[in-house]
C-alpha positions as CSV (number, residue, x, y, z in Angstrom):
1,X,113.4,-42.0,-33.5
2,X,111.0,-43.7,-31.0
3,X,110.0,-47.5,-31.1
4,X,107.0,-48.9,-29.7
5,X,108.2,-52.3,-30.1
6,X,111.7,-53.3,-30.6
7,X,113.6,-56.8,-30.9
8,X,117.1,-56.4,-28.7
9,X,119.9,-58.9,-30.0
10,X,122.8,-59.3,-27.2
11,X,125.6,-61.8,-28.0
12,X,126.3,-64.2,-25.8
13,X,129.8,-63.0,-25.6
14,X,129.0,-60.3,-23.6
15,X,127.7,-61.8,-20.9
16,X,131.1,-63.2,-20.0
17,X,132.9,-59.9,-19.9
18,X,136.4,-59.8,-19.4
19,X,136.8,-63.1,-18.8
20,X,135.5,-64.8,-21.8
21,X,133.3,-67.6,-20.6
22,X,130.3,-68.1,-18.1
23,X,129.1,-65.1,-16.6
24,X,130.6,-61.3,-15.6
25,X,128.4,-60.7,-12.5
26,X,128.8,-57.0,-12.9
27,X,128.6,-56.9,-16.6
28,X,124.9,-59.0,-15.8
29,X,123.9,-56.5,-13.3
30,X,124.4,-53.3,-15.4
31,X,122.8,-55.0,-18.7
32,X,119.7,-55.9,-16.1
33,X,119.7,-52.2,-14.9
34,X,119.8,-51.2,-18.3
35,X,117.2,-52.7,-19.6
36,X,115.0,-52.5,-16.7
37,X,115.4,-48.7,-17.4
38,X,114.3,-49.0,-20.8
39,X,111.5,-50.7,-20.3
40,X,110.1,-47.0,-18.4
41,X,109.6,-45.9,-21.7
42,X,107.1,-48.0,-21.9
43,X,108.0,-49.7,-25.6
44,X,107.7,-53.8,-25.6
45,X,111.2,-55.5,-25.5
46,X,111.7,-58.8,-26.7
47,X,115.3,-59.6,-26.7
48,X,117.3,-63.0,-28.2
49,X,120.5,-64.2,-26.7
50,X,123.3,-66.0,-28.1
51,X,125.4,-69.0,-26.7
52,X,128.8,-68.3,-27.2
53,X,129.8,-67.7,-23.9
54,X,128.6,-71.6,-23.3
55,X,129.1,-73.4,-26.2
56,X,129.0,-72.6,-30.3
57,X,127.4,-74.4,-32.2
58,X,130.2,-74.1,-35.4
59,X,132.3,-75.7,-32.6
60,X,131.3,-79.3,-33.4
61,X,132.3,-79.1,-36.6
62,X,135.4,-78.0,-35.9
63,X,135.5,-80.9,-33.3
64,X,134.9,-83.3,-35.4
65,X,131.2,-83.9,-34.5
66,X,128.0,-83.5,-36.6
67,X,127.0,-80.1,-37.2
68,X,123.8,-80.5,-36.2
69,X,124.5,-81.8,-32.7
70,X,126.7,-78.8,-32.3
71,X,124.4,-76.6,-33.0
72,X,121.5,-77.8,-30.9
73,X,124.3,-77.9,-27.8
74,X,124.4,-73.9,-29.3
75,X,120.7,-73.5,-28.6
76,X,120.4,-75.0,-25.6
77,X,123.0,-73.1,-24.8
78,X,120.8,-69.9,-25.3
79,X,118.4,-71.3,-23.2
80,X,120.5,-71.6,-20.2
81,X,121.9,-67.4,-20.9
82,X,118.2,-66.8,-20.6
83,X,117.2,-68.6,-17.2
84,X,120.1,-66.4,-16.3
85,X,118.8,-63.1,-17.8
86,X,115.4,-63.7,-16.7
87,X,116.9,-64.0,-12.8
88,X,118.7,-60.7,-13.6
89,X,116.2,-58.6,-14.6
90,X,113.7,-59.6,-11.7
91,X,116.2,-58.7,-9.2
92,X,115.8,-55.4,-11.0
93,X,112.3,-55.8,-10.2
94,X,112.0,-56.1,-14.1
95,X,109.2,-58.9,-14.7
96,X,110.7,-61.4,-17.5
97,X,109.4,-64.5,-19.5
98,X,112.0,-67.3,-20.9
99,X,110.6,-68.4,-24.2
100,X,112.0,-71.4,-26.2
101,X,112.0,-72.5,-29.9
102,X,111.9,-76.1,-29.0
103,X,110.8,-78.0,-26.1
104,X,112.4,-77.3,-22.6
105,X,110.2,-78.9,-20.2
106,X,109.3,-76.3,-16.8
107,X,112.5,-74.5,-18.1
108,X,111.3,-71.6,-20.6
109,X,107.6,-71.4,-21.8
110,X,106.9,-73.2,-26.1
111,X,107.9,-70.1,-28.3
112,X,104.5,-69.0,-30.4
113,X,104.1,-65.1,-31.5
114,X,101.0,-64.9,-29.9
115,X,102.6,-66.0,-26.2
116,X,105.1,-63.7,-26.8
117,X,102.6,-60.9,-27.8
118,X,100.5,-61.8,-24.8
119,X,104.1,-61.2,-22.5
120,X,104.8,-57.6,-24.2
121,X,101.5,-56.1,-23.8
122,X,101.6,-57.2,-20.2
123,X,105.2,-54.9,-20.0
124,X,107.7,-58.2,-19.7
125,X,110.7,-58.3,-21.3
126,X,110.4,-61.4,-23.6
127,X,113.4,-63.2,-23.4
128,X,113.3,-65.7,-27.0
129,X,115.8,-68.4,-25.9
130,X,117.1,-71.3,-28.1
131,X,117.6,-69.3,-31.8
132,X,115.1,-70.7,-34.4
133,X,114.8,-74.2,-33.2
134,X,116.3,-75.3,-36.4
135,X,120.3,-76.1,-37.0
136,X,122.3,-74.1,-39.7
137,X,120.6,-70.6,-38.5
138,X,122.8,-67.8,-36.0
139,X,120.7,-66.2,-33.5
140,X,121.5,-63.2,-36.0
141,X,119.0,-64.8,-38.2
142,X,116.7,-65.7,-35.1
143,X,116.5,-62.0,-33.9
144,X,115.8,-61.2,-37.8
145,X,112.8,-64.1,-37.7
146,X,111.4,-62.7,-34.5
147,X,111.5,-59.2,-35.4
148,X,109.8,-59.7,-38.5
149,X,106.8,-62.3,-36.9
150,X,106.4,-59.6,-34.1
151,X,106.3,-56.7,-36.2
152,X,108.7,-55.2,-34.1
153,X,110.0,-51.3,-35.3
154,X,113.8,-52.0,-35.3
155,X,116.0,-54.7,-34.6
156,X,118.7,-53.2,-32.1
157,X,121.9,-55.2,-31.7
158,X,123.8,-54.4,-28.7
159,X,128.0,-54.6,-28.9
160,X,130.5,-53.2,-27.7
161,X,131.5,-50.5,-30.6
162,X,129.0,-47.5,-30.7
163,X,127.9,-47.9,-34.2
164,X,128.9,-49.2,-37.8
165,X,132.5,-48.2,-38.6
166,X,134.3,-48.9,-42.3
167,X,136.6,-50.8,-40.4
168,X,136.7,-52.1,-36.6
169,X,137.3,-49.6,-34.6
170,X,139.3,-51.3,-32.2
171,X,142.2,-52.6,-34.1
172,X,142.2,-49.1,-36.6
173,X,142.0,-45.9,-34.8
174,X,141.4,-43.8,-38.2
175,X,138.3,-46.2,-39.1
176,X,135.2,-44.0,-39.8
177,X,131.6,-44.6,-38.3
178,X,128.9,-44.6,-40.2
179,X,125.5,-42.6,-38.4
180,X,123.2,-44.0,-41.0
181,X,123.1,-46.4,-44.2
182,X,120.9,-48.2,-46.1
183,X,121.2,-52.0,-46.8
184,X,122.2,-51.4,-50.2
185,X,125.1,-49.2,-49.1
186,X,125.7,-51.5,-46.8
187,X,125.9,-54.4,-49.0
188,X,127.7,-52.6,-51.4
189,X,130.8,-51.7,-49.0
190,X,130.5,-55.6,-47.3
191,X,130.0,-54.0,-43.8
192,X,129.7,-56.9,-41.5
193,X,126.8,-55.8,-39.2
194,X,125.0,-59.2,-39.2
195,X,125.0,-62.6,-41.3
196,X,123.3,-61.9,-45.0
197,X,120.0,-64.0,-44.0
198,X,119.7,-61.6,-41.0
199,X,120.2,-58.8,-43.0
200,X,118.2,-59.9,-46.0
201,X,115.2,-60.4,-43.8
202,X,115.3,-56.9,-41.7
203,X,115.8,-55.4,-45.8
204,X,112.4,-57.5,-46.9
205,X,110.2,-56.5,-44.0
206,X,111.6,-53.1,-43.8
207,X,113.2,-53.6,-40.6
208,X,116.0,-51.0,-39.3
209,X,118.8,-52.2,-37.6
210,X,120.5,-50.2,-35.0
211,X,123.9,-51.0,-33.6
212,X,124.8,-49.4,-30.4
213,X,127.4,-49.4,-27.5
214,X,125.1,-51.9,-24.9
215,X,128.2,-51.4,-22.6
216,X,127.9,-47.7,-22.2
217,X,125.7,-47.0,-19.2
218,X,122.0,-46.2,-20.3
219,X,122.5,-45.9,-23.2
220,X,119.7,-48.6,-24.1
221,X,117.1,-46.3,-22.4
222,X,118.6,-43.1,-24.2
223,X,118.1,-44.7,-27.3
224,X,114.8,-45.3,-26.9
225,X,113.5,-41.5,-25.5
226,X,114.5,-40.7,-28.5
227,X,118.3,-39.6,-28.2
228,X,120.5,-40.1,-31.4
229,X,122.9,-43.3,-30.9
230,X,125.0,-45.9,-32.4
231,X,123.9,-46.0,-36.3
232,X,120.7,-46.9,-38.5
233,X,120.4,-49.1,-41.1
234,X,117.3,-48.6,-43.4
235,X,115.4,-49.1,-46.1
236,X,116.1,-45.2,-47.3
């Protein structure tokens, strides 16, 4: 299956690597190399970041603090993963944008579909910082949002697993992957792929989601030539 438009969710998480927090220099690199390669195939790539390498936002609550204030430090955080995506990818000579939901100043450019519309058709990677600008929403739900306002043709989230599995994969060898569902299956066996307003939005606006390895080398670009990876989640 080929995509001329597509809405890439990393998690913040990854960024970190190893190491669990801040930034994996290498692990940066390869994701800016990957992605820099898919963008040969000429389809549009917007892509939304999380903040958990930063800060949660579900971590004020458990600190005792408002929910919302956590959750805006959560956001912010997002921006600050995509100043530092955006600097990846040009070293890659892979031209970026930084958008925001809510105001940032000279940091990342005011989030509206038609800027970020403007930024694909131009070939840059369109980098949607800052989730929906609203508290009480994951960036799951953001990437579901933008995907739907852009008309994008999938929603691919990138992990570290190579597809949907009955169980995780990394704690039960005998779990069993899944090459394609639809959302009824899905919901019907309570496969966590992403939170239910995410995946209720992708199932309204007829939105696949693919989940894929992003840590496996190129496997971004080989997805989108066309090679069969990670598994699809569809309407049927």
């Amino acid at each position: 299956m080929k995509f001329q438009r597509i809405l890439l969710k990393l998690s913040g998480e990854a960024l970190a690597g190893a190491q669990g927090f801040g930034y994996d220099p290498q692990v940066m690199s390869e994701y800016a190399k990957s992605v820099a390669d898919a963008r040969e195939t000429g389809t549009q790539i917007a892509l939304v970041i999380g903040g958990g390498n930063i800060y949660r936002g579900a971590q004020g609550e458990t600190a005792g603090k408002w929910r919302v204030k956590g959750d805006q430090m959560g956001m912010l955080a997002t921006v600050i993963n995509g100043i530092a995506l955006a600097e990846a990818f040009e070293k890659e000579h892979c031209p970026a944008q930084v958008f925001s939901a809510f105001s940032t100043g000279p940091a990342a450019t005011p989030y509206t579909i038609e800027a970020v519309e403007e930024a694909l058709e131009q070939k840059r990677i369109a980098i949607l910082t800052a989730g929906t600008g609203n508290p009480f929403f994951t960036t799951d739900s953001a990437a579901a949002l933008r995907a739907s306002e852009l008309h994008c043709d999938a929603l691919l989230k990138g992990t570290r697993v190579d597809g949907i599995y009955d169980c995780d994969p990394e704690k039960n060898a005998d779990a069993v992957k899944f090459d394609s569902l639809t959302f009824s299956q899905a919901y019907e066996r309570r496969l966590r792929i992403m939170d239910l307003t995410a995946f209720t939005l992708c199932q309204e606006n007829r939105i696949p989601i693919v989940v894929f390895n992003m840590n496996r080398i190129g496997a971004l670009g080989k997805l989108l030539r066309g090679e069969a990876l990670g598994s699809i989640v569809t309407n049927g």
